[in-house]
C-alpha positions, 0 to 999 in steps of 0.5 A: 132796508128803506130810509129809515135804517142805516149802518154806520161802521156795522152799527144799526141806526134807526132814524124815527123808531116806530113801535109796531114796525121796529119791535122785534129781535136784530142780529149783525150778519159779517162777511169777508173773503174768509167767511161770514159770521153772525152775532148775538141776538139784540131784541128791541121793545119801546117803553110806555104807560098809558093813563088811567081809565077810571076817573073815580072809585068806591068808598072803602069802609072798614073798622078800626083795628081791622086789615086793609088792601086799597089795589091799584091796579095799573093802567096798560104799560111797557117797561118797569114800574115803581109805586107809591101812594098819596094820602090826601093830597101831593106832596104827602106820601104814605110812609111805609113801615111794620104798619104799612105796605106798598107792593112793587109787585102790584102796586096794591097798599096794605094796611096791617092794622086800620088807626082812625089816623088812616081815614082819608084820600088815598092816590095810586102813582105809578111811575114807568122807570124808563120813560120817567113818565107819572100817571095818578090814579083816582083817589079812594076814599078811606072811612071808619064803620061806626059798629064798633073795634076789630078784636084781636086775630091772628096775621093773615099773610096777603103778600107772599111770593110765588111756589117757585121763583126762577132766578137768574146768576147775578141778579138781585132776587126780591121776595115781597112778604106782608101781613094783616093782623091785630096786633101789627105782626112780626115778619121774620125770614129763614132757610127751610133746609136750615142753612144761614140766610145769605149775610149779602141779604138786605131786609126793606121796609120793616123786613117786608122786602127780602133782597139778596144780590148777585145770586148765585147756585148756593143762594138756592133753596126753600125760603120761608117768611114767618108773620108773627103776633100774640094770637098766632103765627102764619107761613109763606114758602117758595122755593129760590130756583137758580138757572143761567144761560149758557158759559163757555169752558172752552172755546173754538180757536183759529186752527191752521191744518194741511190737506189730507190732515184732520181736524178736531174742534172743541166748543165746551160749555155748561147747560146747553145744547149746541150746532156748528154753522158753516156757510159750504157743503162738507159732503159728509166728511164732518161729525159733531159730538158732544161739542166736537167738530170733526172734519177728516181728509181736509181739503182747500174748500174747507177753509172759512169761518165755523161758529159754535152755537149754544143755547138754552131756555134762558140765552143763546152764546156763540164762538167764532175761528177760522180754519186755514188750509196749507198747501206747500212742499217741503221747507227748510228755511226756518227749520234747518237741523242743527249744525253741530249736535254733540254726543258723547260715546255710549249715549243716545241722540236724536237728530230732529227733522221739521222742515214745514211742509203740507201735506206731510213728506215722506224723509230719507237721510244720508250720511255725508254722501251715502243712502243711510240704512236703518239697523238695530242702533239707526232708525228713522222715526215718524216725525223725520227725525234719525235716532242713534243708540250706543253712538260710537266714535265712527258715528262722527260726521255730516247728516243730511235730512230729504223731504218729499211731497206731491209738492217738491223736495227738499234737505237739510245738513248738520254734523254730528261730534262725538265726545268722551264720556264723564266718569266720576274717578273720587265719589263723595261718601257717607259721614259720621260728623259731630257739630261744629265740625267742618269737613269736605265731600269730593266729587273729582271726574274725568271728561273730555277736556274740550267740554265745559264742565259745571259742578252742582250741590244738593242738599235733601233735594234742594240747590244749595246756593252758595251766596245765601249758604256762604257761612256754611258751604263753599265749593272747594277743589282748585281744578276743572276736574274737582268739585268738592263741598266743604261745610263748615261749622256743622249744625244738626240742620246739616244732616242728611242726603248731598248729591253731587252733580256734574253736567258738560253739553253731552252727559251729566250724572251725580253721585251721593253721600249721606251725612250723619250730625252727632250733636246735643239732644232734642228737647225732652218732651211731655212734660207732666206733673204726675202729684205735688205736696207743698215741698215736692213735685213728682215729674215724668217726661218722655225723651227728645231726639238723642242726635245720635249719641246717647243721653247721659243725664237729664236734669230739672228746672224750676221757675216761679213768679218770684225767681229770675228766670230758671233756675236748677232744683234738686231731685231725688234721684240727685243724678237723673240718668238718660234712661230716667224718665221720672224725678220728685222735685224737693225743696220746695217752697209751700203755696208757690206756682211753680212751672218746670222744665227739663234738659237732656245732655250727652256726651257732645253737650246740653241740649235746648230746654223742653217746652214748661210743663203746667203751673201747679201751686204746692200745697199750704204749710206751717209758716216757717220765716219771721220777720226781719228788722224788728224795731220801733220808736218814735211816734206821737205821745201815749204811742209804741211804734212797732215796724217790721220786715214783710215775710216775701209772699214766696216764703208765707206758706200759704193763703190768710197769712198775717203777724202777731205782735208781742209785747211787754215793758221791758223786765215784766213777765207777761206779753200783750198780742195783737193780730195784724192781719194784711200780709203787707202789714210793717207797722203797729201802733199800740195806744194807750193814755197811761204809757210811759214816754220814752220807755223801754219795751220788749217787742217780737214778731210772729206769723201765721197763716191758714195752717196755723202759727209759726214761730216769733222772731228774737226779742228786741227792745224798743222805746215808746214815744217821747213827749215834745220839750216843755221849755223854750231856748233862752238868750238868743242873739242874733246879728248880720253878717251881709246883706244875706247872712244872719247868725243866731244863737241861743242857750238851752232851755234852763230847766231838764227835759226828764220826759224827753230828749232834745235832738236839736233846734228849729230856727225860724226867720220871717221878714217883717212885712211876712206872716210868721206861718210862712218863715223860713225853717232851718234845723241843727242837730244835737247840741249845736246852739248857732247857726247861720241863715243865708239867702236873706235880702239885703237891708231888710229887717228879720224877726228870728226865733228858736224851738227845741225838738225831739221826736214825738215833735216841736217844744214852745218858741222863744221870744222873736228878736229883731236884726237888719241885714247890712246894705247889699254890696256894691253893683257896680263891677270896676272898671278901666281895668288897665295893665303893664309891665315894667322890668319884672313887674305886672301893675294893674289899675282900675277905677274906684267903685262908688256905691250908691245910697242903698249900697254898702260903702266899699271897703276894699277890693279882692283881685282873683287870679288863676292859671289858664289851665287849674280851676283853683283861684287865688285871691288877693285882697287891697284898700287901693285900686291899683296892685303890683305882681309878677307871675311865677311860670311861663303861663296865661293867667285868668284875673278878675277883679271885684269890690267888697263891702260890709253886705259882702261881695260886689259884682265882679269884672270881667275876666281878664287874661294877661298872656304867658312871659316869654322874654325876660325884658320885655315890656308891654301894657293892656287894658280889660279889652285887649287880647294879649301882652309878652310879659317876662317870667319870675318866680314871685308875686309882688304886691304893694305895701298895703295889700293883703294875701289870702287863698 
């Protein structure tokens, strides 16, 4: 040590490091008491780069299209580098790709294939990564030969790695591959054992740079780069060789050994050699092989610190442990025997004595006072402890353990209880149950009552847990002697072996049933469509597990895309017996996907359904169904309109279905047809300028499909399209009833309509300042000549005017008449609604309600009353604003008053609610905003002289 070290809590400081006198490899020696120890190597180097030598450099010269290499060649350095190169002049880089190539290896540029855009000063910088220091090289010029352009040639590989390229275990292996070549090569990598390149790999730089992280044993192997263009191809190889320093698979640890004792240390490791270090003379008692370090006849001076060392070529590991020696007499303290130790008569017990004691004691026991002898029941074994076989009831009593060494003696005393033996008395026996059942598994013992006793069940070699299981188990017995099982509610699941087991804190024993489940079958399995027709399917199957009860019958069902789930078919046999393995389905619909399955049952029931067999089409047939709801009508002049019911796509019998239209005037011979071909087809209109309107037409429908025609639904008669009305309504009337209702009316056109029918009429409405393209339609219906329009507005002057219609469409309009709907009621609601009662009478009051100038003038005034409860109202109409009623029952009453006018209604009050009577003399008042009046009950309504009643 001189100044310039120092240790500061076992680390190393360096004050002023200097190269040639620090580099070079440490390792920290600790040392106790206890021994000494060493660490890990740690080698010290000092990083540099130094500068350039040469200050210029030579021309290059090339042609162009030809390869090139410009080398750097590196000043000398310690530490790690990185390159790149300056084209011309800083900061412009060369820009590596397929082209170019910049060795992080030598620092070299290669150039696959010369441009003339590649003329110019090229600068080698190396930079050391380390000291982050930069040096640049001299520039090297780059010019074009003027004796003409490289031909093409095939890649010449120039950067390739080494033959053998040791890797260490978790680095990242860099292979630099890169060619020249005219045109620019390919570079492409592969395993020569062909084997994936690791998908960790990363390529760099056009794929010149293969990079694989964190190497490991299967990264190993033969590695080829392929450099590849039109004139041919070039190979480099190298073999990935993987190596690791030294691992520990088991380790030294601290061991504790008494004198005279021997000790055995076990340092395992992988790839390496080994050797212990330990700081004392052993004096030949020690051995080490294979990594193990034995050491026999222990003594005091053996104690200390041992480390196990192992190497290789590529590391150095070490593992350090103490070894202490004990040296004492025989203590108890905190090994005594056990006080009680329970047995019961007929068994074993074992008696152990450990008291901690170096070196080892010889042990004598005693039984109460007296030296116990060994015999052919009693024995002392090795480690101290007193074994006791076939223990009988004298064999009760105080034990004591003594222990003797070079050191001293000591004892220790425990007692021995004898206890009954349990004895199963009620075995739980083997069953034959069928599901749904419930049953109960004694197990009832006798035992020393003295003793705890814990019943437990197992089911197939599992616990059975009563709180999970509680739907199906539960113990059952009511006394600490029976432990019987109940299962309720059996299911096939419950089959199998139940084991009884009984445990107090001497013995314990079991005793076992087996469980046989009677229950529905398993489901059929394999099943197979052996051959299919279009109305059958041949089907076998092989049968499930019959749950031990025998297989009745099977039987068949079928599901298609069309049905609701499954459904059950018929089979020849019709019966399926449980020895039949095989069924022909039949009835069965043509060019339909069918999947079937089958179920067994027995005597106990009907098992669950096989897996569905394959979906298989039945084969093609003569179509056999007609359309249904055959009719027509209507339609637009010249047209017979023809609809139908599509044939479902279940029942069309196969591909390339379609319908045949026939049809003839009705009371002619022969039949027009036509083709309709789309399945989906329900509809055909014939044209033709020379039919008849409305005239009768007998039509039929047929179908076909891709094996031929079928045959044609009845005949039914139908009627060709109408033409419209050819005449207008006359006299139409029209006059205002409100300021939103119109009535109109009109007469039928004056001439018949022998090409056509009317239906009914179409009445428009527009307002004058509308367009007549935007009136309002309304539609009768036969020969309804009025009708009313509502929602129109009030004081509005309406142009109206009428059409007849039929089917094939609307008849010319009648001319418009002119009507102006009566001003809109009044929007004042009545107000100061005031009412009282006097004797037997109610009297309401109320404001009058003056319209205003673009209103209808009042002409009276409806009073709406209702009991609280009914929704139907009454109404009573007056000219006054006053009315005089009594009410019939002890009830609320609900009231509303509102004007009416010429336009109609006005805007009605507020409701008002006039409590029930309940004394027949009171009197009261109120007005629209009061809650409530005692008013008296009669049984009729009075009303003044002047007023009207309606309901």
């Amino acid at each position: 040590m001189d100044y310039r070290y120092s240790v500061v809590e076992g680390n190393l400081l360096i004050n002023n490091p200097n190269k040639t006198q620090d580099t070079g490899t440490y390792q920290c020696v600790a040392t106790n008491p206890f021994g000494t120890i060493v660490s890990r190597e740690a080698k010290l180097q000092f990083a540099y780069l130094e500068n350039f030598k040469t200050r210029t450099r030579s021309t290059v010269s090339v042609r162009q299209g030809q390869g090139m290499v410009l080398l750097c060649g590196p000043p000398p350095h310690s530490g790690e580098l990185t390159y790149a190169w300056i084209f011309n002049e800083y900061p412009t880089f060369v820009h590596q790709d397929n082209r170019r190539f910049v060795s992080q290896e030598t620092g070299n540029l290669y150039i696959a294939k010369v441009e003339a855009s590649d003329v110019g000063n090229y600068t080698c910088v190396v930079t050391n990564t380390v000291t982050s220091s930069r040096v640049l090289g001299p520039p090297t010029p780059l010019i074009l030969r003027n004796d003409g352009v490289m031909g093409e040639y095939e890649p010449k590989i120039e950067v390739q790695f080494p033959e053998t390229v040791p890797s260490a275990k978790g680095t990242t292996v860099k292979l630099e591959c890169f060619a020249l070549g005219n045109p620019v090569p390919t570079i492409s990598w592969r395993r020569a054992d062909g084997k994936q390149i690791p998908r960790k790999a990363r390529r760099h730089r056009s794929s010149g740079l293969l990079e694989i992280p964190n190497f490991q044993q299967e990264d190993a192997g033969l590695y080829e780069c392929v450099a590849e263009n039109v004139r041919g191809k070039n190979v480099a190889r190298g073999q990935l060789m993987f190596y690791a320093q030294p691992s520990w698979i088991q380790k030294i640890s601290d061991a504790h050994a008494a004198i005279e004792q021997q000790l055995l240390g076990l340092c395992s490791k992988e790839g390496s050699s080994y050797f212990f270090m330990f700081y004392c003379f052993l004096q030949g008692r020690v051995q080490l092989e294979q990594g193990s370090l034995t050491i026999t006849n222990i003594s005091l001076s053996d104690a200390g610190m041992y480390q196990c060392v192992a190497e290789n070529r590529h590391g150095i590991i070490f593992a350090s442990a103490e070894l202490s020696v004990i040296a004492i007499g025989p203590d108890f303290s905190k090994t005594l025997l056990k006080k009680l130790t329970l047995v019961k008569v007929g068994g074993e017990v074992i008696i152990e004595c450990k008291p901690k004691a170096s070196p080892r004691p010889t042990y004598s026991w005693k039984k109460g006072k007296d030296i116990l002898r060994e015999n052919e029941r009693i024995t002392v074994l090795d480690d101290g402890s007193l074994r006791i076989v076939n223990v009988t009831k004298s064999d009760a009593g105080s034990y004591t353990c003594v222990a003797t060494n070079h050191f001293g003696t000591a004892s220790s005393t425990g007692s021995l209880v004898v206890k009954d033996a349990t004895r199963v008395m009620v075995s739980p026996f083997s069953m034959d149950v069928t599901v749904g059942e419930s049953i109960v598994l004694p197990c009832q013992v006798s035992h020393d009552h003295s003793l705890d006793i814990m019943f437990t069940w197992s089911f197939n070699g599992h616990l059975i847990d009563f709180e999970k299981d509680g739907d199906h188990f539960e113990r059952v017995g009511g006394q600490d002697s029976a432990g019987d099982l109940m299962i309720r509610s059996i299911q096939l699941k419950h089959a199998g072996k139940y084991v009884c087991m009984v445990q107090t804190s001497v013995d314990k024993l079991s005793a076992a049933a087996d469980l046989i489940v009677r229950g529905p079958p398993g489901p059929p399995e394999a099943v197979t469509i052996d051959e299919i027709t279009d109305s059958t399917a041949q089907l076998s199957w092989r049968p499930g597990a019959d749950n031990h009860s025998p297989i009745t019958m099977y039987v068949v069902q079928a599901r298609t895309p069309f049905s609701v789930g499954w459904q059950a078919v018929s089979t020849v046999p019709e019966i399926i017996s449980g020895r039949t393995f095989t069924a022909t389905v039949v009835g069965l619909n043509p060019w339909v996907e069918y999947e079937f399955r089958v179920v067994a049952a027995n005597l106990i029931g009907i098992g669950e359904p096989s897996r569905p067999s394959e979906k298989r089409r039945t084969e093609e047939a003569l179509p056999e169904v007609t359309p249904a709801n055959v009719s027509g009508g209507g339609g637009s002049k010249s047209e017979l309109v023809i609809t139908w019911e599509t044939v479902p796509e279940e029942l069309q019998n196969g591909g390339g279905f379609g319908y045949v239209v026939a049809f003839r005037p009705f009371g002619t011979v022969s039949w027009m047809q036509t083709v309709v071909a789309s399945p989906d087809a329900a509809r055909y209109v014939f044209r033709n300028e020379t039919l008849p309107p409305f005239s009768p037409y007998e039509v039929k429908v047929g179908v076909y499909n891709n094996k031929g025609e079928g045959s044609f639904s009845p005949v039914t008669v139908v009627y060709s399209a109408e033409e419209e009305p050819t005449r207008a309504p006359t006299t139409v009337l029209a006059r205002s009833l409100s300021a939103s209702d119109v009535e109109v009316s009109w007469a039928p056109p004056r001439e018949n309509q022998h090409k056509g029918r009317i239906q009914g009429y179409e009445v428009r409405c527009w307002r004058h300042d509308e367009k007549e393209e935007n009136a309002k339609r309304i539609r009768t219906v036969g020969n309804q000549t009025s009708t009313k329009v509502s929602n129109l507005r009030g004081n509005v002057l309406y142009h109206l005017a009428v059409r007849a219609y039929n089917t094939a469409g609307t008849g010319p309009s009648s001319a418009a008449v002119n009507v102006t709907t009566k001003k809109p009621p009044p929007s004042q609601p009545p107000g100061n609604i005031i009412w009282n009662s006097s004797d037997s009478k109610i009297i309401l009051n109320w404001d009058q309600v003056k319209a205003l100038d673009n209103e209808s003038e009042v002409r009276g005034y409806k009073v709406l009353y209702r009991w609280n409860r009914q929704s139907s109202t009454s109404v009573i109409e007056t000219n006054k604003t006053s009315v005089e009623l009594s009410l019939p029952f002890d009830e609320d009453y609900i009231i509303e008053i509102k004007p009416f006018s010429d336009g109609g209604d006005g805007s009605s009050s507020e409701q008002i609610r006039i409590p029930k009577i309940s004394n027949a003399y009171a009197r009261g008042s109120g007005s629209s905003t009061s809650n409530a009046c005692t008013l008296s009950a009669i049984s009729t309504i009075m009303i003044s002289l002047t007023a009207r009643s309606s309901l």
